[in-house]
MARZAFI-803646 format. One line per field, with one value per residue (C-alpha): residue number from 0; y, x, z. Coordinates in Angstrom, 1 decimal, decimal comma. Each point is the difference from the previous one (the first is absolute). Layout:
! residues N
k	NUM	...
Y	Y	...
X	X	...
Z	Z	...
//
This chain:
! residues 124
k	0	1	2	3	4	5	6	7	8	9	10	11	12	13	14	15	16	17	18	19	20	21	22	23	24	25	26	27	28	29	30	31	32	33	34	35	36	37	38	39	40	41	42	43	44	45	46	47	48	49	50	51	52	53	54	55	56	57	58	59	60	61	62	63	64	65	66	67	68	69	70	71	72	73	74	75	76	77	78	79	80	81	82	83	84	85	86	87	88	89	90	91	92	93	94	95	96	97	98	99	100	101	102	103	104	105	106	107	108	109	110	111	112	113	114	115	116	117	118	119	120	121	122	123
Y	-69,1	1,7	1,5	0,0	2,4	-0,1	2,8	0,6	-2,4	0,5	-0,5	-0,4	-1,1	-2,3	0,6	3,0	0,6	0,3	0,4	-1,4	1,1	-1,7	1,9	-1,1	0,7	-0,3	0,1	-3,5	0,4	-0,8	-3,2	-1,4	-1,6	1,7	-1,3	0,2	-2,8	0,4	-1,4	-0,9	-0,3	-3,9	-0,5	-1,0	3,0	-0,6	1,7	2,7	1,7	0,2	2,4	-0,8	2,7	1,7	0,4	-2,0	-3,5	0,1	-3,2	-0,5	-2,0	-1,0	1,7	3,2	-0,3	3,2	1,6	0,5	1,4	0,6	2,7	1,1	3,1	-0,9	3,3	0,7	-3,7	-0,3	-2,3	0,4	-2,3	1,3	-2,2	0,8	-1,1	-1,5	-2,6	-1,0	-3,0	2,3	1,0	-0,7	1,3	0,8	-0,8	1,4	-2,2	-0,5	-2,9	0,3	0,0	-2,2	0,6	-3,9	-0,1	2,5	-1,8	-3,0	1,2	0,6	3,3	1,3	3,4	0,7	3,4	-0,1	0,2	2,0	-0,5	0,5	-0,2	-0,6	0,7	-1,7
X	35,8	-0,2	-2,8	0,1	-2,5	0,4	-0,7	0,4	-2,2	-2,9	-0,7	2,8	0,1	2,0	3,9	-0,7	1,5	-0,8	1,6	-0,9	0,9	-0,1	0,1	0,9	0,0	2,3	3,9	1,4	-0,6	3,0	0,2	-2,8	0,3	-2,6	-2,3	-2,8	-2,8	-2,8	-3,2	-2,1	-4,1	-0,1	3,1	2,9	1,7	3,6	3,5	1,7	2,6	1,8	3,4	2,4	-0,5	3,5	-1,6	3,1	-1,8	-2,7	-2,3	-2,8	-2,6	1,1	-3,4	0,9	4,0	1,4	-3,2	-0,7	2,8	-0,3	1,6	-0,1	0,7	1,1	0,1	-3,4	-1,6	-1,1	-0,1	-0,5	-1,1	0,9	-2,6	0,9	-0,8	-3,2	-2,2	-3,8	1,4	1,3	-3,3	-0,1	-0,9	3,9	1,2	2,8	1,6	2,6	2,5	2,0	3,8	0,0	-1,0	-0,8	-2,7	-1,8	0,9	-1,3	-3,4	1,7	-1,6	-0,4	-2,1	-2,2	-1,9	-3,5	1,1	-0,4	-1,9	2,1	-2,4	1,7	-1,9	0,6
Z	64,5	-3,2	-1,7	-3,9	-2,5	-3,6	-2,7	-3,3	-2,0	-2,5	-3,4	-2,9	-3,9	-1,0	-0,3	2,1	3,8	3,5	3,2	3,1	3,7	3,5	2,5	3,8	3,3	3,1	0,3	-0,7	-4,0	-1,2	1,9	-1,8	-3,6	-2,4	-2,8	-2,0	-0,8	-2,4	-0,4	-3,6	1,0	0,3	0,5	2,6	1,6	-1,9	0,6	-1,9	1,4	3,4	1,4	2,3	3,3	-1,4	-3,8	-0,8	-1,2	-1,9	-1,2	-3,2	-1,0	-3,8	-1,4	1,2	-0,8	-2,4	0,5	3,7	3,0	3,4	2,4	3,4	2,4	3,4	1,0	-1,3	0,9	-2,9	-3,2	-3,9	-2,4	-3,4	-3,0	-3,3	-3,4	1,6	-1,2	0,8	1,7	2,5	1,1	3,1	4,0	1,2	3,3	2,0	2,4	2,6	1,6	2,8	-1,1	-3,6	-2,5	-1,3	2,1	-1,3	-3,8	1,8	1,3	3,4	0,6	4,0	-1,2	-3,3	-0,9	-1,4	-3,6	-2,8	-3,4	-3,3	-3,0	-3,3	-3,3	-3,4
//
């Protein structure tokens, strides 16, 4: 099983940046695809990004394209969500999550594990 905790969120003006990390537990890391979802209040949890479990395939939402990447340290277990030139839109809870092998099912809502999010606040 894994065990995913996020960090790294709080409050941001517009067309400033964040970064975002996903920590997780156990040894078989890098043989799960990686992702995050997000969350508006009221709204549908929808995807943003996912990563292959070799870093080498990487997939995005089109509202986050240009502005948003994604990255991952095996050896460390760990995952990174870099958000720049944000917009209040983005506002949203943030939610780390992992698939076992592909990384379409976590595109697809797929997801085997999800952390407990965290909340990204960005100010016009």
């Amino acid at each position: 099983q894994v065990q995913l905790v996020e960090s790294g969120g709080g409050l941001v003006q517009a067309g400033g940046s964040l970064r975002l990390s996903c920590a997780a537990s156990g040894r078989t890391f890098s043989s799960y695809a990686m992702g995050w979802f997000r969350q508006a209040p009221g709204k549908e949890r929808e995807f943003v990004v996912a990563i292959s479990g070799s870093g080498a395939s990487t997939y995005f939402a089109d509202s986050v394209k240009g502005r948003f990447t994604i990255s991952r340290d095996n050896a460390k277990t760990t995952v990174a969500l870099q958000m720049n030139s944000l917009k209040p839109e983005d506002t949203a809870v943030y939610y780390c999550a992992a698939a076992s092998h592909f990384p379409e099912l976590v595109a697809g809502g797929r997801v085997d594990y999800w952390g407990k999010g965290t909340l990204v606040t960005v100010s016009s």
